[in-house]
N, C-alpha and C positions, 0 to 999 in steps of 0.2 A: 686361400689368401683373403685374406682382412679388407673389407671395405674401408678407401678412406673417403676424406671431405674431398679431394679431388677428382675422383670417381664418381661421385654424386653432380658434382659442378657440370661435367662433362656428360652425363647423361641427360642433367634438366636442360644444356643448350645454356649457362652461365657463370659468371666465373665466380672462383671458391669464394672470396669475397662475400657475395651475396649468400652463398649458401651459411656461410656463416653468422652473418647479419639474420640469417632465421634461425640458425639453431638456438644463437645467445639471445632473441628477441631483441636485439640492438639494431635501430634505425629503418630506414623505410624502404621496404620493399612491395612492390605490387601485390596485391590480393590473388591476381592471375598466377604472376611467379611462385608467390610462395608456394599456393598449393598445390603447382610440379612438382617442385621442390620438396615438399612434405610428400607427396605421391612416389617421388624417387626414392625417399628415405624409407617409407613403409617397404615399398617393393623390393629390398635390397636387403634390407631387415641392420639398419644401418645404426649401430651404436657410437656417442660422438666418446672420444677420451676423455673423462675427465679431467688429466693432466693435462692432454692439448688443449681444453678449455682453459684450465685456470691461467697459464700461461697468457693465454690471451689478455685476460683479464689482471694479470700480477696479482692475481690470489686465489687463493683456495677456501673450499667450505671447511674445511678441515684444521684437525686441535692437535697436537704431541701432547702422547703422555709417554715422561721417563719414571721409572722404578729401579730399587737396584737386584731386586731380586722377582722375576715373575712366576718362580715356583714356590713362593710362602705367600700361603693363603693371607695374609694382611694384607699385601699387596693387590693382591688377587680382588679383595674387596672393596677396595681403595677406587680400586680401574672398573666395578660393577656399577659404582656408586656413579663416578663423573659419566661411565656411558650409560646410565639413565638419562643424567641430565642434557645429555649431549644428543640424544637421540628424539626428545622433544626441541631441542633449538635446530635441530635439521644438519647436525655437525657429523663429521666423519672421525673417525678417531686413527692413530699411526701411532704406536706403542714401541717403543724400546726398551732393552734390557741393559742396567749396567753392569752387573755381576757386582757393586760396591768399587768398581776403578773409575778413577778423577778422568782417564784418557779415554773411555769409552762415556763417560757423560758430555763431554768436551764435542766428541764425533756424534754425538746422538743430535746435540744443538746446532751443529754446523749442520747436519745433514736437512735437519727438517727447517732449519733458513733456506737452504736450497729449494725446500717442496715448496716455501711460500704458504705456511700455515698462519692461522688467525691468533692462536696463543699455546702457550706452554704449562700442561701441568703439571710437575716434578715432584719426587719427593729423593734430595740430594743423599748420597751415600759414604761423607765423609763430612769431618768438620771443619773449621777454621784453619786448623795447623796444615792444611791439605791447599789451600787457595794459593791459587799465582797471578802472576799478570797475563798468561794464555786464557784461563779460565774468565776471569775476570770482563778482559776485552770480550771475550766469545759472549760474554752476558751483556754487558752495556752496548755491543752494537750489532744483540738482534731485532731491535725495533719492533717489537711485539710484545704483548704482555704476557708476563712468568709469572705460574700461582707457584709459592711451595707447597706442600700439603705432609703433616705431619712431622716432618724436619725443617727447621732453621738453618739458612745458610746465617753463623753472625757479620754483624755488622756488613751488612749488604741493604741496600733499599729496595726489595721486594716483597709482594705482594702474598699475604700467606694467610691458610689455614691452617692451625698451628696448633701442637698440643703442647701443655705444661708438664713438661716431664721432669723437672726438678722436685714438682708436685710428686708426679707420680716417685719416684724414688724416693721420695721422704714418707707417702706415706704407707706404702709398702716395707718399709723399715721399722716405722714406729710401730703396726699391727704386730708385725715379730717383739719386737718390743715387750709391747702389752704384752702379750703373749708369755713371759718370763725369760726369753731371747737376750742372749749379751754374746755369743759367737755366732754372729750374720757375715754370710760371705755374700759373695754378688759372681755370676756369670757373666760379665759385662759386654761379650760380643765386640766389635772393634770400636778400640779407643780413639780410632779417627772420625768418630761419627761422633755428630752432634746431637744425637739424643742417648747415645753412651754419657759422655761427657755431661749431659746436665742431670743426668737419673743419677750419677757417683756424688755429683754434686748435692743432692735430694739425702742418699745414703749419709754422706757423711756428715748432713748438718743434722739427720735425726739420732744417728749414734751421741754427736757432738753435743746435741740439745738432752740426751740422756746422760750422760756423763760415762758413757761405754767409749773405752782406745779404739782410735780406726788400727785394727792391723792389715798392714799390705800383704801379708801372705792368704789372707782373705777373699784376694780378687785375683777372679779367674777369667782370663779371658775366649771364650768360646766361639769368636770370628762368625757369628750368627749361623750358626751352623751344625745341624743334628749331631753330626760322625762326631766332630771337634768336642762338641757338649759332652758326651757320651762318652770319648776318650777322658775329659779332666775329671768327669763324674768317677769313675771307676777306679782315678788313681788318688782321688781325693778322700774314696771310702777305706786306702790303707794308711792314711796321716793319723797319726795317735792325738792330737791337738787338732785336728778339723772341727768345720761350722757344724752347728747346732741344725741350722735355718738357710735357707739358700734363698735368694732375691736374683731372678729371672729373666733377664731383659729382650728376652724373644719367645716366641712360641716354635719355633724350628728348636730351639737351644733345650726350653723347656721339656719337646719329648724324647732331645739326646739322654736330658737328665733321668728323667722315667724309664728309660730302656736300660741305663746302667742299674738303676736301684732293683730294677726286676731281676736282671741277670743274676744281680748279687743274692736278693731273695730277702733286700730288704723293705721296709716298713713305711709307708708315709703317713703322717705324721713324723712315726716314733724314730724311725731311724736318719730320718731326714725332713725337718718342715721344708715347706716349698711356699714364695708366692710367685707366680709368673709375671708376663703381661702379655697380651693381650687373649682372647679366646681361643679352645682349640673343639672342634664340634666335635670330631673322634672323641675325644678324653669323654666326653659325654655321655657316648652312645656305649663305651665299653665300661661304664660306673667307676670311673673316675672322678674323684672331684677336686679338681685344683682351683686353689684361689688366684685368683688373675688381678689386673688393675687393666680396666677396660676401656678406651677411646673409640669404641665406634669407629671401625675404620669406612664403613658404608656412607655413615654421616659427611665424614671428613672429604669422600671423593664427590657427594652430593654438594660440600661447601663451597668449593672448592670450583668445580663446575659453575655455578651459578654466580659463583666472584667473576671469574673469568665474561662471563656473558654478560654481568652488569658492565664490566669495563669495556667491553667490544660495544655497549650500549652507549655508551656515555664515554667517548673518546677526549674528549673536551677535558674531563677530569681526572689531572694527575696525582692524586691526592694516592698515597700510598694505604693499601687497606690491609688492612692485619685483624684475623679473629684466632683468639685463641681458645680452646678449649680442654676444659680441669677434667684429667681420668676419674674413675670412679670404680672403686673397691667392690670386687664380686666378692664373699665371702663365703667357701665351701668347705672350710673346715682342714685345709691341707697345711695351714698355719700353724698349730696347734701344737703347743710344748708337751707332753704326753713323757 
């Protein structure tokens, strides 16, 4: 049976009270008593709750981080990145998973208002056409600050680490381009997500700036997801008019696509250009070499983190902080018109 504080109070001969006034170093207790008191706690081998502390205190050392998917390694680096920095500011971290649902993002934020955490680092799993007034209210009245990181909730007044991904879609389109490329299709992964929606956006202004038709039989949607990728990949290889060139908007999606083209016993470049995004270390280690469009996802959870901590810092200042950061074109040759 678990020691508590009232078991302690009761052994030093004073009430919980005091004994608590020494655990939290809060207020004056005798020199005498305390070190019973710390003598009770040794001898008993007496660990206090965290949660029953913070409670006391109506807070916590402690950050939420939400993702919508915690088995794709972006993510994955995302949450390496803030618990570096999280673990030099002396912070705890509480991690949730959305699987990409509005109703489990919604329970993820109510839940850790409940714990009485310090701030929120999320990276949301749907777009704009997805927002209600549940969602909404759940945001404006957690009273703590929300970083995004690497997704834009639009038109929202919060605080983000942010990439340009309309960038990255235009210019992963335009390398195919170059390239000799006029049938690019896109894996687009779900069209509820806001970084779907502004890389199509990217796609179709460098088709549009080339004077190449967007055709809609071109976009595929592959719900970020290997199996999914892998199934359109496979039926996309028996269209007599299929892409030339595939543009990639996940690295899950990306080695569904690779596993189909294997199966088939086809060629990358030749039978299928590819660019991705973001890295994949496997594809490296088995000589692979795909081109990617790269955001540093390490960076962005390091950003991310330390936005967070300047604003726990400087409570005073409501001034909404937004950084954004432009992808950058890894180039390995899986582009390539051949």
């Amino acid at each position: 049976m678990s020691v508590t504080i009232n078991d302690i109070a009761k052994e030093a001969n004073v009430s919980s009270a005091t004994v608590s006034r020494v655990l939290n170093d809060s207020g004056y207790v005798k020199e005498e008593t305390k070190q019973r008191i710390l003598d009770v706690i040794k001898d008993k081998n007496y660990a206090p709750s965290a949660i029953a502390r913070s409670l006391s205190k109506s807070e916590t050392n402690t950050i939420g981080i939400i993702v919508p998917d915690v088995t794709n390694a972006y993510f994955g680096e995302i949450i390496k990145g803030v618990s570096e920095i999280a673990e030099k500011n002396n912070l705890n971290i509480i991690l949730f998973n959305t699987d990409n649902y509005l109703e489990k993002e919604i329970r993820a934020i109510k839940l850790l208002k409940e714990q009485r955490i310090k701030g929120i680092i999320m990276t949301p799993g749907f777009g704009e056409e997805k927002l209600n007034e549940t969602y909404m209210k759940t945001i404006t009245t957690l009273n703590v600050p929300i970083i995004l990181v690497s997704a834009d909730i639009k038109f929202s007044k919060l605080n983000g680490v942010l990439v340009d991904h309309i960038k990255g879609g235009f210019d992963a389109t335009e390398l195919l381009i170059k390239e000799g490329h006029t049938k690019i299709g896109v894996m687009a992964g779900l069209l509820s997500s806001e970084p779907v929606i502004d890389r199509l956006e990217g796609y179709k202004k460098a088709l549009l700036e080339n004077n190449i038709s967007f055709n809609e039989k071109y976009i595929y949607y592959g719900e970020f997801k290997l199996q999914k990728a892998y199934e359109i990949t496979k039926n996309l290889l028996k269209e007599e008019d299929r892409p030339t060139a595939l543009v990639i908007f996940s690295n899950m999606m990306t080695m569904g696509v690779i596993k189909a083209l294997k199966e088939e016993n086809k060629d990358i470049p030749k039978d299928l250009a590819i660019v991705g995004f973001n890295r994949i270390d496997f594809l490296d280690i088995v000589g692979l070499n795909i081109t990617y469009m790269e955001d540093y996802p390490v960076e962005l959870g390091k950003a991310s983190m330390e936005m967070l901590s300047n604003i726990l810092s400087n409570a005073d200042n409501k001034e909404v902080k937004r950084l954004i950061i432009a992808p950058q074109i890894v180039i390995q040759g899986s582009e390539k018109m051949i």
